[in-house]
C-alpha positions as CSV (number, residue, x, y, z in Angstrom):
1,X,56.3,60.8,75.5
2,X,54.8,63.7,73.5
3,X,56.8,67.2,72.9
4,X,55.1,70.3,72.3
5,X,55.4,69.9,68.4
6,X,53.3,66.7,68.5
7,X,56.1,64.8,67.2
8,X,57.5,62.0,69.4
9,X,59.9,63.0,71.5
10,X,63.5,62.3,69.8
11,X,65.6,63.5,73.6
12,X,66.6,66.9,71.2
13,X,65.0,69.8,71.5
14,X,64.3,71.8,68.5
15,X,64.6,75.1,69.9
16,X,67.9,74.7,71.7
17,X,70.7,77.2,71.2
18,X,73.2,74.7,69.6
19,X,74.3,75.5,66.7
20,X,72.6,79.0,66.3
21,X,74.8,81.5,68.3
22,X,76.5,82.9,66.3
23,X,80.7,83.3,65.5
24,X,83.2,86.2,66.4
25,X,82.6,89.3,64.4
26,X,86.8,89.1,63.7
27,X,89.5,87.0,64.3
28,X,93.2,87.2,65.0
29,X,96.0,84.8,65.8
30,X,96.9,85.9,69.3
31,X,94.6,89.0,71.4
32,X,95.9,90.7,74.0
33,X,93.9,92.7,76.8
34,X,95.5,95.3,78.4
35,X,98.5,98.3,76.9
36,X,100.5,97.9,80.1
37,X,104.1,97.2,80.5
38,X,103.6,93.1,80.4
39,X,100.5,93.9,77.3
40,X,102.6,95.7,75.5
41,X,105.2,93.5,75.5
42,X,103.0,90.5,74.6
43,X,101.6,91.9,71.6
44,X,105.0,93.3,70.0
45,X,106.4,89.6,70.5
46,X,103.8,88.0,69.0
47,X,103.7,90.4,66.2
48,X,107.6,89.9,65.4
49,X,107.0,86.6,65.2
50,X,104.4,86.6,62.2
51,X,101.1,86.9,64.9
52,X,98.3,89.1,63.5
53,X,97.3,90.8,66.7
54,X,94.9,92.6,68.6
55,X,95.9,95.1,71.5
56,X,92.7,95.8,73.5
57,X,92.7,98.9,76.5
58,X,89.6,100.6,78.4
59,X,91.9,103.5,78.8
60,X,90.7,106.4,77.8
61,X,87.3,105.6,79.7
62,X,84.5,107.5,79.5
63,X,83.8,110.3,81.8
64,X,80.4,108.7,82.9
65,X,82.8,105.2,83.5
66,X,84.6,107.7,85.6
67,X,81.8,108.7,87.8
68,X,81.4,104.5,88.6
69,X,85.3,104.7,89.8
70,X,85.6,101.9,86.9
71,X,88.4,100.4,86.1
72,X,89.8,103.3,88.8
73,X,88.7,104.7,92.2
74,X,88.8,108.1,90.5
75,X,86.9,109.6,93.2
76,X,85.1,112.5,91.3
77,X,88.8,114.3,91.1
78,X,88.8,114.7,87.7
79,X,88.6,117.9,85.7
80,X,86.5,118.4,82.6
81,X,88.6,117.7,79.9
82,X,88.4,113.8,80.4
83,X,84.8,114.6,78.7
84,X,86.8,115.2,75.3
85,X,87.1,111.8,74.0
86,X,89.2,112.5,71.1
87,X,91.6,114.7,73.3
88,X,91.6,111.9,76.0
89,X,92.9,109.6,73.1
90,X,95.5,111.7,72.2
91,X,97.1,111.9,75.7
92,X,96.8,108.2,76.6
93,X,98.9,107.7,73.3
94,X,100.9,110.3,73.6
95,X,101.5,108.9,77.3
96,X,103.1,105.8,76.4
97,X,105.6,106.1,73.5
98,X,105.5,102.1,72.7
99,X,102.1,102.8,70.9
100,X,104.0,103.9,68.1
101,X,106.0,100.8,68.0
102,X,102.8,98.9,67.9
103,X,101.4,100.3,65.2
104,X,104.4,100.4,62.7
105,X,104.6,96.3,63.7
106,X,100.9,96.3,61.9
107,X,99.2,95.4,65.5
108,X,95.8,96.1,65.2
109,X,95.5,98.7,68.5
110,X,92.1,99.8,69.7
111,X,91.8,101.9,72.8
112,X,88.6,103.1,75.0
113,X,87.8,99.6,74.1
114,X,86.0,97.3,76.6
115,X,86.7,93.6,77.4
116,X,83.3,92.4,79.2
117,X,83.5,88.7,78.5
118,X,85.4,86.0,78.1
119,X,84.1,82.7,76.6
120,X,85.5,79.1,75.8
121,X,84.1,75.6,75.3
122,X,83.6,73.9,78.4
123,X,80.8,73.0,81.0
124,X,77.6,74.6,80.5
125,X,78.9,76.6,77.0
126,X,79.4,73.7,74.9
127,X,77.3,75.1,72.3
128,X,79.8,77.9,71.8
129,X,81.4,77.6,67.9
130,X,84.4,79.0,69.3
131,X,86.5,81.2,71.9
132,X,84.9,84.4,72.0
133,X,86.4,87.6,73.7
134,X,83.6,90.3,74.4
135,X,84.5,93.6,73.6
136,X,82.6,97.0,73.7
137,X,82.7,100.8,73.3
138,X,80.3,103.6,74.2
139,X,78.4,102.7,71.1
140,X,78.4,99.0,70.6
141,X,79.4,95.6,71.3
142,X,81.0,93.0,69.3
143,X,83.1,89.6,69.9
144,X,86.7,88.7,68.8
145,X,87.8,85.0,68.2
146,X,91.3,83.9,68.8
147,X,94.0,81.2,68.8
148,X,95.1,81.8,71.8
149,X,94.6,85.1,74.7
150,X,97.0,87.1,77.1
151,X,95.4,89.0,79.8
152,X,97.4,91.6,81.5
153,X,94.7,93.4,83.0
154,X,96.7,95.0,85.6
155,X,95.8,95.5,89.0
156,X,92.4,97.8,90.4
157,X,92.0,99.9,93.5
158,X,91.7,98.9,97.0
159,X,89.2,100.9,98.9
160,X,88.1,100.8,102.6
161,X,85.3,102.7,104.1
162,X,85.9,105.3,106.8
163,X,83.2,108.3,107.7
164,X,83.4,110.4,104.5
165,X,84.7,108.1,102.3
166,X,81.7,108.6,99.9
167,X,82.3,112.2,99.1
168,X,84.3,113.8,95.7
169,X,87.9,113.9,96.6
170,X,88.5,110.2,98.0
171,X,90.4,108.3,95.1
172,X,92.7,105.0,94.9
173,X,96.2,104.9,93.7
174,X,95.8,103.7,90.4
175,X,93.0,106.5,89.9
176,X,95.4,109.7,90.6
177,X,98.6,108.1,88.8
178,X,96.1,108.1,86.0
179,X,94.7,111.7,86.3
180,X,97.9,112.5,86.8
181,X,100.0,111.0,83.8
182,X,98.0,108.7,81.6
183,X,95.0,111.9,81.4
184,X,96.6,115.1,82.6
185,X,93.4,115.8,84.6
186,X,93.7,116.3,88.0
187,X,91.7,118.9,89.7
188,X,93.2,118.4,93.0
189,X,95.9,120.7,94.7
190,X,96.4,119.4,98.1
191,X,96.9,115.5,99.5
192,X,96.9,113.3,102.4
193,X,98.2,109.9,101.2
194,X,96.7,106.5,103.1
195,X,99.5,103.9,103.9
196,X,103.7,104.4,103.6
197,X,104.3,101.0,101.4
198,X,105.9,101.5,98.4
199,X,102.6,102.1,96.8
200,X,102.1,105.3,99.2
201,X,106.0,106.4,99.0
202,X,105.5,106.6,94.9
203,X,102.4,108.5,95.2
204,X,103.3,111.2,97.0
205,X,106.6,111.0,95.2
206,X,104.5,111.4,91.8
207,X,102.7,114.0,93.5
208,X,105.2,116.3,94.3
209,X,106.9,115.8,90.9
210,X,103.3,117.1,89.3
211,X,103.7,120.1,91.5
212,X,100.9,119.1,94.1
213,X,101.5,119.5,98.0
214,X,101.1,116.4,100.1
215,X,100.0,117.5,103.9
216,X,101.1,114.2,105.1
217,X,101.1,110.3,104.5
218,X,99.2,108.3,107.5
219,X,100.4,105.0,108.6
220,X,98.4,102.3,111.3
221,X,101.9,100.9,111.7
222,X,104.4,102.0,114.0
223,X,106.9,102.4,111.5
224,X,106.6,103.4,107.4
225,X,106.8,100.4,105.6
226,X,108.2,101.2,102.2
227,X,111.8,101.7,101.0
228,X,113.4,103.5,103.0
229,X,115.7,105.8,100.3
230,X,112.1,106.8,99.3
231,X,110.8,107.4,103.3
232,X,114.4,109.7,103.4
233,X,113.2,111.5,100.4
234,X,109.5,112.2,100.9
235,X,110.8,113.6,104.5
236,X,114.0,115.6,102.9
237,X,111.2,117.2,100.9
238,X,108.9,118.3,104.1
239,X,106.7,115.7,103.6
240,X,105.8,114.1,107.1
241,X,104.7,110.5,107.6
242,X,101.8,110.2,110.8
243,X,102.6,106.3,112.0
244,X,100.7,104.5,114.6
245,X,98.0,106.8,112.8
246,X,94.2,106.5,111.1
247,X,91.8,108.4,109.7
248,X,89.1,109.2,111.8
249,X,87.2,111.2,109.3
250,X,87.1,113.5,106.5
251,X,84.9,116.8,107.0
252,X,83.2,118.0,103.4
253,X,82.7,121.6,101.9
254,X,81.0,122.9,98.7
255,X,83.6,120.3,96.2
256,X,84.0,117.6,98.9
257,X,86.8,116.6,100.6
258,X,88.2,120.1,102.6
259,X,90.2,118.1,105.6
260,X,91.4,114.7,106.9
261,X,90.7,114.4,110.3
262,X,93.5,111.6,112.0
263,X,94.4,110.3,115.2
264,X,96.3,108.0,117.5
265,X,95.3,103.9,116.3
266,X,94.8,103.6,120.2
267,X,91.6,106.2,119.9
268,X,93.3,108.0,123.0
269,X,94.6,111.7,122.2
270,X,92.6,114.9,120.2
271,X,92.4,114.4,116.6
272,X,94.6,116.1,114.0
273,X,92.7,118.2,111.1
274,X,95.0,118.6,108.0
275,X,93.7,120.8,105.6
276,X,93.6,119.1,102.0
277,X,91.2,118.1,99.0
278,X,92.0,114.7,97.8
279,X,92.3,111.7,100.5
280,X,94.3,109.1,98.5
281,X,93.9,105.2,99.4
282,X,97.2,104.1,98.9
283,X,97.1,101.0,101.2
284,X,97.4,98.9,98.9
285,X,96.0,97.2,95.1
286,X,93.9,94.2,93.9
287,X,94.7,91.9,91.1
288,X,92.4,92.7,88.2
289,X,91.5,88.9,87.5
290,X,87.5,89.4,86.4
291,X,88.1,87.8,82.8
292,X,90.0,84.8,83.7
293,X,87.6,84.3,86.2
294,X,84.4,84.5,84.2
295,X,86.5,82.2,81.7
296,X,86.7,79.4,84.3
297,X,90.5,80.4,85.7
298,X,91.1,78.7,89.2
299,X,91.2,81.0,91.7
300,X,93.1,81.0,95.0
301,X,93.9,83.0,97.9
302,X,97.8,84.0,98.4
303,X,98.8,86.7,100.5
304,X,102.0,87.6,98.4
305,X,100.5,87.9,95.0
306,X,97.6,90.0,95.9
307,X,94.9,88.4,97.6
308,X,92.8,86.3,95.2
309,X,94.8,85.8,92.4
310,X,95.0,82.8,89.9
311,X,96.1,79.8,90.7
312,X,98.6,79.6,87.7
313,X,101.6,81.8,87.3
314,X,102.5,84.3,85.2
315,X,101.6,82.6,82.0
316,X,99.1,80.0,80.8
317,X,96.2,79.8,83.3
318,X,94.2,78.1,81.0
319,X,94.3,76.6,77.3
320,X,94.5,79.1,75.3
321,X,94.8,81.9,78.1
322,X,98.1,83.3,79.4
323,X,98.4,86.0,81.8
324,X,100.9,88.1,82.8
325,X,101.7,91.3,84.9
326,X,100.3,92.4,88.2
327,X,96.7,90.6,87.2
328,X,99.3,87.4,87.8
329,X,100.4,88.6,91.1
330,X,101.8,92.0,92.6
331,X,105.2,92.9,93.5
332,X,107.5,93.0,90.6
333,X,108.5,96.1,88.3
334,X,107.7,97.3,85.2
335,X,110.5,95.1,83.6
336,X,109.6,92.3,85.4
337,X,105.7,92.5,83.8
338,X,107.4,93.0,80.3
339,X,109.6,89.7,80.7
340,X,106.3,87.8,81.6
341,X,104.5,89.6,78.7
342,X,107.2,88.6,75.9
343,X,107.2,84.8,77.4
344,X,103.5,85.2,77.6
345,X,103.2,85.9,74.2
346,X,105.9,83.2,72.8
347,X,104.1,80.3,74.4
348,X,100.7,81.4,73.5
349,X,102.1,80.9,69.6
350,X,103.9,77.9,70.3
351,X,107.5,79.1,70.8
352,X,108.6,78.5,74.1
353,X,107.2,77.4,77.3
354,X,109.7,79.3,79.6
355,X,108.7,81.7,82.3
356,X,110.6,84.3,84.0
357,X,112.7,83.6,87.1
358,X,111.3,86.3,89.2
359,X,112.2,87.0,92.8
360,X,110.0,85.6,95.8
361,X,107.5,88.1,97.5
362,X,107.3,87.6,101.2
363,X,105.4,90.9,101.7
364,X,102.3,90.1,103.6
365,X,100.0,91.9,102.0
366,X,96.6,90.6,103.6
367,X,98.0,91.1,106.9
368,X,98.4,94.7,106.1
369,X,95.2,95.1,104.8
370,X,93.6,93.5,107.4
371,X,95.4,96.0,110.1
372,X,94.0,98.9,107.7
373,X,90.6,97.5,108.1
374,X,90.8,97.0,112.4
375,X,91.9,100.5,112.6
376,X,89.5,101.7,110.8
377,X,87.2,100.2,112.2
378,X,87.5,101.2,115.5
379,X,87.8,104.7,114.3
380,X,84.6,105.3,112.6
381,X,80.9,104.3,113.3
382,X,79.4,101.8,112.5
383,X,76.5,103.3,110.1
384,X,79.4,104.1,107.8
385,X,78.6,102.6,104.4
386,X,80.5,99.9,103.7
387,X,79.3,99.7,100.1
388,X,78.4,102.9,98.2
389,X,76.4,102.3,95.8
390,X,73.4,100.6,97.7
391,X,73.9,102.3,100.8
392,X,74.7,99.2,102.9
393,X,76.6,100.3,106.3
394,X,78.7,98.2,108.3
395,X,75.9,97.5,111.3
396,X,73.8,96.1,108.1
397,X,76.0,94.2,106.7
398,X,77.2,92.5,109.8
399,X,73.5,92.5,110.8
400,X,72.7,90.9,107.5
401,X,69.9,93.5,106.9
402,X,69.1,95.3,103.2
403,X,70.1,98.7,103.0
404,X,67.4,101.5,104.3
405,X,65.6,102.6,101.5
406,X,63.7,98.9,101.3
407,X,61.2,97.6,103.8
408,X,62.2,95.7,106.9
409,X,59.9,93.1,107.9
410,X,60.1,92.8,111.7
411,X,61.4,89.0,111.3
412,X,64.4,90.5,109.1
413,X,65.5,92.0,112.7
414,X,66.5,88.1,114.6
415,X,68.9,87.7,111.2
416,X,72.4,88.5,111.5
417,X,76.1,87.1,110.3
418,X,76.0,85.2,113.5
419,X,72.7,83.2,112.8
420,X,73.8,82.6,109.5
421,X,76.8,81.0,110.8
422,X,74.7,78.3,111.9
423,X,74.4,77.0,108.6
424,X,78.1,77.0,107.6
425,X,80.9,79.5,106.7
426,X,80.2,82.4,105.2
427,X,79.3,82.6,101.8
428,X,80.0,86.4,100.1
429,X,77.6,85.6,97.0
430,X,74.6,84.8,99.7
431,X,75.3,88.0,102.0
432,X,75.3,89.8,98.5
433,X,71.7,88.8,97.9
434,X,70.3,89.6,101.0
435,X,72.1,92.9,101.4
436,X,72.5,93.9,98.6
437,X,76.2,95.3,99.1
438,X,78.6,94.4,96.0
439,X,75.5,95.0,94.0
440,X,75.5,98.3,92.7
441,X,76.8,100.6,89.4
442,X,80.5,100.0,90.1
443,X,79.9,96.4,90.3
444,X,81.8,95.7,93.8
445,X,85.1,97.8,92.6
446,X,85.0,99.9,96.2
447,X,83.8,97.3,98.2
448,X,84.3,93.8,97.5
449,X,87.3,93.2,99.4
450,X,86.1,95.2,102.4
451,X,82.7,93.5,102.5
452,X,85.3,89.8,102.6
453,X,87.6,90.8,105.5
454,X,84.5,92.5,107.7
455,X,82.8,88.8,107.4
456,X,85.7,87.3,108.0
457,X,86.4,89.5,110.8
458,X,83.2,89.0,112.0
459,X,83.2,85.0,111.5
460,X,86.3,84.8,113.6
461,X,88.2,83.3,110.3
462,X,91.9,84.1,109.5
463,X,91.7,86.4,107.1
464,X,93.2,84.3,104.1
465,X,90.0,81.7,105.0
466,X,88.0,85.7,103.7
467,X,84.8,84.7,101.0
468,X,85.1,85.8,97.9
469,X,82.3,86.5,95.3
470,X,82.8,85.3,91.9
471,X,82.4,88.0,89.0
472,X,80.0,87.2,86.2
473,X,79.6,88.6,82.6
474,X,79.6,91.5,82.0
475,X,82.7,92.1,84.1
476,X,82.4,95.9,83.8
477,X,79.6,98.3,84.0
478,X,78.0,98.5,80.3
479,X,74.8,100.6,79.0
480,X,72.0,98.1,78.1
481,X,72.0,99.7,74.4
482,X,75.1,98.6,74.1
483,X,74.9,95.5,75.5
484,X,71.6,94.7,73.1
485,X,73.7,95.6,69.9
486,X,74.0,91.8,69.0
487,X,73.5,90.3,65.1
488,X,71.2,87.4,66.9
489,X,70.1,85.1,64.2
490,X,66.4,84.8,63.7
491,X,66.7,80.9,64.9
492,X,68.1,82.0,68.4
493,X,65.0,84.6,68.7
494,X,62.4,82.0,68.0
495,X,63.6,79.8,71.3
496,X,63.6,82.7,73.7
497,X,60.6,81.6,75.6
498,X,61.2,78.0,76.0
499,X,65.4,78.5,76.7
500,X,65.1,79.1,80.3
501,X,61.5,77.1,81.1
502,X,61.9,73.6,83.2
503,X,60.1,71.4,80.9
504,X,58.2,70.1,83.6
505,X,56.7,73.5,84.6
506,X,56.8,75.4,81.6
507,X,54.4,75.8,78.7
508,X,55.3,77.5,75.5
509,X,54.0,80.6,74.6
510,X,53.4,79.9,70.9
511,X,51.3,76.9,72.5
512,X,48.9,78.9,74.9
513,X,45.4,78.6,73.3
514,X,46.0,76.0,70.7
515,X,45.5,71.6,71.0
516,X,49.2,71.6,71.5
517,X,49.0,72.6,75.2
518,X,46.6,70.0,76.3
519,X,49.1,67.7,75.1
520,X,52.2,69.6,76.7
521,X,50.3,69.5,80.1
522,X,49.5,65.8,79.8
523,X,53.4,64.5,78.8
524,X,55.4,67.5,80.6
525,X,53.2,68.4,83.3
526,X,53.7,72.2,82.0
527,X,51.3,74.9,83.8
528,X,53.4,77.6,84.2
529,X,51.1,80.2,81.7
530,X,47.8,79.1,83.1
């Protein structure tokens, strides 16, 4: 056999990336992602202990990362100050007084700074020289190496669609305790709060405290289902909590939200209007496990925890990577996250291999999610847009149709969920392609737990049995300037044509129009140029 070089072929291939890409920009003994409760405590262990450390947090975010509800469901409730970056800075430090702590212990802190990717030898990235943690600002990208990794990534937003869900003035949890503490930005006055878990109960506590009003919490349940010292307080203060209740709507005016239409879950009675201009989703929140993913973390479904959630425990998930916090399962407190952060931190260097005895969570959160998702279902229409970005509704989605604005062949019209079902279960990364939904700028964030449970629901599956799409590099939305901002040696840019080429189908650029293709065509069978 002849390669393209006219050499005899040696089973290498000269042009292959091994050995070219090249090493982190810096390095450090232990990195932590994440200046939360458990992230916080992880890096001020590690650096008592000798550790050099890196603390990485998004927060503060860009105002245009805003606008893609990333890491947040901010829903356009933000007021202009979040466009002063070096003001945003100040308040998110000024927020949380440990900051202080961590830099007098000489831990290297960098904030508004991305983590997109996470890299370590194994199948398919064997050419990698070492662990590599991606990391990126508005300006630029650059990698870390490490010894060993802590993710306490937290825990995102759980959005569901109803019919006006799309407008400024729908947010998540996490999004308005942000705006509300973290930023000081809130440029809402009014509420309606969605769910009464403990989530919902400390929301509208929060928002009361801040000075806001809070027209009412609204509950599919029967009964509220958070603490019930916090259900006596929210009602001592006039706050009243609408069970057996759903959103049916939410009418817009010149800034967005102006109402929240509810009624009865049964769809029998006339519909409630409660004036307002923020509609917070406070059902419930979602592990934030993109990185461990991406890094080859095993991920499983548990009801308790969160949802999808790793299959390890608060600490190591992987070698070298530890996580801790809610991105390791929701349900425990602030001191609870800082526990698993510290023994986090001590068996990433070697110290200990303890974790925390935490108490069990029983709460099932999937089944409440699920109950969310019925009611609302049967409350709104089905052209409601179950994903935002592409403008996929629910009837297309189940219909397995792509969103409007593309053509649609007449054949497209005899495929739906229930032909597809033919071939096997449902698969979440297939329905993406062919849809389109979980495809757009906020990279799933508002709808990829939705767009699970409404296949699940419409497979007839338990909702644990609910597909879920993997993430992918970059885990985050990420200009493409910044992105390209990569030292790539010269040897990596001259195997750029041939990297991704099947030898047996591809031909070489650099050997289009000389002898060498002939030869290439005759011992690979390449055509692919001509």
């Amino acid at each position: 056999m002849v390669d393209s070089n006219n050499e005899g072929f040696t089973g290498a291939d000269a042009h292959a990336v091994n050995g070219k890409l090249p090493g982190a920009d810096a390095h450090y003994d232990l990195v932590v992602v994440g200046a939360g409760p458990a992230g916080l405590a992880a890096a001020l262990e590690a650096a008592a202990n000798g550790a050099s450390v890196l603390l990485v947090d998004e927060h503060p975010v860009s105002a245009a990362q805003m606008g893609n509800d990333v890491p947040y469901w901010f829903g356009g409730r933000m007021t202009g100050a979040v466009a002063a970056k070096a003001r945003m800075i100040e308040q998110v430090f000024m927020a949380e007084p440990l900051f202080e702590q961590a830099f007098d212990a000489g831990i290297d802190v960098q904030l508004g700074v991305y983590a997109w990717g996470l890299w370590r030898n194994r199948a398919n990235l064997g050419a990698l020289p070492e662990a590599m943690l991606g990391l990126a600002d508005e300006e630029r990208s650059w990698t870390v190496g490490f010894k060993a990794i802590v993710l306490a990534t937290g825990a995102r937003d759980l959005a569901l669609a109803f019919d006006g869900w799309a407008q400024p003035g729908v947010m998540g949890a996490q999004g308005l305790h942000a705006l509300l503490t973290r930023y000081d930005a809130f440029a809402g006055r009014r509420l309606v709060v969605l769910g009464s878990g403990d989530l919902a109960l400390d929301t509208a506590q929060l928002a009361l405290d801040k000075g806001l009003e809070v027209a009412a919490l609204v509950e599919v349940a029967d009964a509220p289902q958070g603490d019930a010292a916090k259900v006596a307080a929210l009602q001592a203060a006039g706050v009243p909590i609408r069970c057996a209740s759903v959103i049916r709507g939410a009418p817009s005016g010149i800034d967005g939200v102006r109402a929240a239409v509810i009624g009865p879950v049964s769809g029998e009675g006339p519909g409630e209007t409660l004036e307002c201009d923020t509609i917070c989703m406070a059902v419930d929140v979602v592990p934030a496990i993109e990185l461990l993913d991406v890094a080859g973390g095993r991920i499983v479904t548990d009801s308790a925890r969160g949802g999808h959630v790793s299959e390890a425990l608060a600490g190591m998930a992987l070698p070298g990577v530890f996580i801790a916090g809610d991105c390791a399962g929701l349900g425990h407190g602030r001191e609870a996250a800082a526990a698993q952060g510290r023994a986090a931190a001590r068996q990433a260097l070697g110290l200990d291999v303890a974790t925390p005895e935490l108490a069990a969570n029983e709460t099932d959160r999937l089944a409440y999610r699920q109950a969310w998702l019925r009611a609302l279902v049967s409350a709104t229409p089905e052209t409601v847009h179950v994903c935002q970005c592409e403008e996929v509704s629910r009837a297309d989605l189940l219909g397995v149709q792509p969103p409007q604005y593309l053509a649609r062949p007449e054949k497209l019209g005899c495929r739906s969920l229930e032909t597809l079902l033919h071939d096997g279960p449902p698969d979440q990364e297939q329905i993406k392609r062919l849809t389109r939904a979980c495809m757009g700028a906020c990279q799933a964030r508002r709808c990829r737990e939705q767009v699970g449970m409404l296949m699940a629901m419409g497979a007839n599956l338990p909702i644990e049995q609910a597909p879920r799409a993997g993430w992918r590099a970059p885990v985050r939305p990420l200009a493409l300037k910044v992105l390209a901002d990569w030292d790539e040696a010269e040897a990596m840019r001259e195997g750029w044509d041939v990297w991704f080429g099947i030898p047996t189908q591809w031909t070489p650029y650099r050997d289009i129009g000389t002898e060498r293709e002939a030869m290439h065509r005759e011992a690979l069978g390449g055509n692919m140029h001509l």
